[in-house]
C-alpha positions as CSV (number, residue, x, y, z in Angstrom):
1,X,-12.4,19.6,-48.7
2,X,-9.7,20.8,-46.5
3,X,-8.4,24.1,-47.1
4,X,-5.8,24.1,-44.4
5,X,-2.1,24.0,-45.7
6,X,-0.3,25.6,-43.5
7,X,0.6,25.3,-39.6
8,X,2.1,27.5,-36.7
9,X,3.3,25.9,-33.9
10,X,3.7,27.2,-30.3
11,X,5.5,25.2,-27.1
12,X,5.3,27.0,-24.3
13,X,4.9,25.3,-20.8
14,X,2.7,28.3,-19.4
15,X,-1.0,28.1,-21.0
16,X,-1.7,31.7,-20.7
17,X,1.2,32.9,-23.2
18,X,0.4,30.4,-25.6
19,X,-3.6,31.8,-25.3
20,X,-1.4,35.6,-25.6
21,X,0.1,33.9,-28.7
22,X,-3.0,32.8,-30.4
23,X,-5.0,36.0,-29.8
24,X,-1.9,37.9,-31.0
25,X,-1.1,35.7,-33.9
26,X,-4.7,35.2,-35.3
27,X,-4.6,39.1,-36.3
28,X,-1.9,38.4,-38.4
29,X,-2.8,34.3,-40.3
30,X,-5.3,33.7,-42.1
31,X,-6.9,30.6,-40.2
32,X,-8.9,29.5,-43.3
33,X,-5.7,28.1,-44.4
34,X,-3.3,28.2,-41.4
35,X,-3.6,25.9,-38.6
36,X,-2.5,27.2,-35.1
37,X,-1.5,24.4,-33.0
38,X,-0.3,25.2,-29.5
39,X,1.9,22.8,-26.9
40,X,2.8,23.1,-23.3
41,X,4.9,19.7,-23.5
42,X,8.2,19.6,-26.0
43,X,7.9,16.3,-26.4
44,X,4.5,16.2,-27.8
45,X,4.9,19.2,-29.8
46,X,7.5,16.8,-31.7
47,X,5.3,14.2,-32.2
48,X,2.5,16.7,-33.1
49,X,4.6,18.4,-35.7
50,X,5.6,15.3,-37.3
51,X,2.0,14.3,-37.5
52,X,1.5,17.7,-39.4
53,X,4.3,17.0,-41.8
54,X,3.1,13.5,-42.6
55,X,0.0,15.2,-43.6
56,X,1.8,17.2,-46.0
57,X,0.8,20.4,-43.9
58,X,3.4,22.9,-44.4
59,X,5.1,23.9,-40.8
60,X,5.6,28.1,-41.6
61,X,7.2,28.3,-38.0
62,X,7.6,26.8,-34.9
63,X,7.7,29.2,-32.0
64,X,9.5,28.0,-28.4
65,X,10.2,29.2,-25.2
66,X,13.5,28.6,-23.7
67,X,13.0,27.2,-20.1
68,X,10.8,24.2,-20.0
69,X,10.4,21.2,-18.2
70,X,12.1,17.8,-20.0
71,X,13.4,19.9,-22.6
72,X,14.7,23.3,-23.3
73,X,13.9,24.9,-26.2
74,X,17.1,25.1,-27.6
75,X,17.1,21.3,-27.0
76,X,13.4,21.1,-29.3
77,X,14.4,23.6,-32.3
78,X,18.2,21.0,-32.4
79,X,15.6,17.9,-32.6
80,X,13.6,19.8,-35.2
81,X,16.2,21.1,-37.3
82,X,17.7,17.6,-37.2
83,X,14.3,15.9,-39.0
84,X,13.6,19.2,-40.3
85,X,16.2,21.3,-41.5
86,X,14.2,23.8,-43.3
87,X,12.0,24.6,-40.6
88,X,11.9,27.8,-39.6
89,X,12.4,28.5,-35.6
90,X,11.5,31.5,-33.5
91,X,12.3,31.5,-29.7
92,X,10.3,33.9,-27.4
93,X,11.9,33.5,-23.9
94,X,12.6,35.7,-20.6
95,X,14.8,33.0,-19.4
96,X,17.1,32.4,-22.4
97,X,21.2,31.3,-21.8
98,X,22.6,33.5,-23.8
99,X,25.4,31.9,-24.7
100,X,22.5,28.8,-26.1
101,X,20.8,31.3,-28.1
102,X,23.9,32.7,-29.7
103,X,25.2,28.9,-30.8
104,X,21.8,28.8,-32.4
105,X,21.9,31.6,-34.0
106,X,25.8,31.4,-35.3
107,X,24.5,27.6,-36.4
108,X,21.8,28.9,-38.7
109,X,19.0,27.3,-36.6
110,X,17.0,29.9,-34.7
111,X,15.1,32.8,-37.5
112,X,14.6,34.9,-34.9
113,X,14.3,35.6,-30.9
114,X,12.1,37.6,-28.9
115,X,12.6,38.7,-25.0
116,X,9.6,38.1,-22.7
117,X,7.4,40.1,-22.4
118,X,7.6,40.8,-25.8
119,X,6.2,43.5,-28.6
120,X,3.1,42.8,-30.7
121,X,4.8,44.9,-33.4
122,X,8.4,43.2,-32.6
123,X,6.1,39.6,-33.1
124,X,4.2,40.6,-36.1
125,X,8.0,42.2,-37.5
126,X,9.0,38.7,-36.9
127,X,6.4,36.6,-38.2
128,X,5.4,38.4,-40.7
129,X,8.6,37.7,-43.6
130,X,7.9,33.6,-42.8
131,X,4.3,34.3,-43.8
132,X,4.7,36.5,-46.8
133,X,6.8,33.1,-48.0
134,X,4.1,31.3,-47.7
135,X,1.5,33.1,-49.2
């Protein structure tokens, strides 16, 4: 039987942070239950995310960069909050527009954002209140 109820999700277009990401965030999820998926293309983490929630697997957070090729991030957490407005999003960027990231945030979309490089305790402090919801 599968156990797994939960998901992460992390878009990045740069491999080795989304391998940083999964080292970092595995200390924190419990990966009996919690799926981490991981995405360098926006447009297939959409698709991938909406395969999750057909499945009934509940999305805890979905974590983006901010500069990526075919989409920005702010562009992926609008199409996510569209089709999912409950979905929690996180953005973790060095290249941010600031003036994106503040619409997000004064439109309720964006849980949190974190500057590149970033804090493991600033990640975990983060994280951690979408997790405890969960559990």
């Amino acid at each position: 039987m599968n156990e797994l109820k939960y998901a992460v999700v992390c878009v990045d277009d740069d491999p080795y942070i989304l391998q940083m990401l999964g080292f970092q965030l595995s200390k924190v999820i419990d990966q009996k239950f919690t799926l981490l998926e991981y995405f360098t293309d926006p447009n297939k983490a959409l698709e991938g995310i909406g395969d999750l929630m057909n499945e009934h697997i509940d999305v805890i957070f979905v974590m983006v960069d901010y500069q990526m090729p075919k989409m920005t991030g702010a562009q992926l957490i609008r199409s996510l909050k569209l089709k999912y407005p409950t979905l929690n999003c996180v953005m973790l960027s060095g290249q941010a527009n600031k003036v994106s990231v503040d619409e997000l945030k004064s439109e309720n979309l964006l849980a949190s954002f974190l500057a590149k490089p970033w804090d493991e305790e600033a990640l975990f402090a983060a994280i951690r209140p979408m997790i405890q919801a969960h559990s």
